[in-house]
N, C-alpha and C positions, 0 to 999 in steps of 0.2 A: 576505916575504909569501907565504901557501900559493896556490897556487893551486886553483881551483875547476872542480868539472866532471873528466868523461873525457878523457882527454889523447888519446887513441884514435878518438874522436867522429868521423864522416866520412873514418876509414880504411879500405881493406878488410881483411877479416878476412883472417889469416894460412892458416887448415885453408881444406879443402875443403867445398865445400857438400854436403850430405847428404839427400837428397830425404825427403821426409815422406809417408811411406803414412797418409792420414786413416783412421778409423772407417767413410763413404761406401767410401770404395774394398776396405777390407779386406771388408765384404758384399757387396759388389757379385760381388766376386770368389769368398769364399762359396757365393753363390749361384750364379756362374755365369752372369752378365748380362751382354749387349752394350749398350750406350748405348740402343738402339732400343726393348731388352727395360724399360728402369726403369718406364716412367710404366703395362704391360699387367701387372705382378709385384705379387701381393698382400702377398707376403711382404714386397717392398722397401716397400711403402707402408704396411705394418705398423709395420716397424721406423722407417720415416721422421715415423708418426704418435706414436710413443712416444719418442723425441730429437730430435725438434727442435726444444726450446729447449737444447740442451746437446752438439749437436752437428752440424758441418757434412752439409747436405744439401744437392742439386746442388737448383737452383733452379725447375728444370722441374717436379721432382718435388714441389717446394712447393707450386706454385699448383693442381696435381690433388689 
């Protein structure tokens, strides 16, 4: 009988974990913003008014 499914499922992964620079962070840093700077930055709420439906925005900066 085959068996079904990942045999793997609920193991950990063997590599190392590899951190993820998002889209948000790579402008941020672009730009040159401290956390305090996102929600006073036209520029960040430019780009956050033209992706965000297609890309992560810190959520602060959403509701401005």
């Amino acid at each position: 009988m085959k068996r079904r499914g990942d045999p793997n499922w609920g193991k950990p992964d063997s590599g190392p974990v590899v951190p993820v620079v998002t889209e948000f962070e790579k402008t941020v840093d672009e730009y040159r913003l401290t956390p305090d700077q996102y929600l006073q930055s036209s520029q960040l709420r430019e780009w956050a008014r033209r992706n965000k439906n297609t890309k992560f925005i810190h959520e602060a900066l959403l509701k401005v």
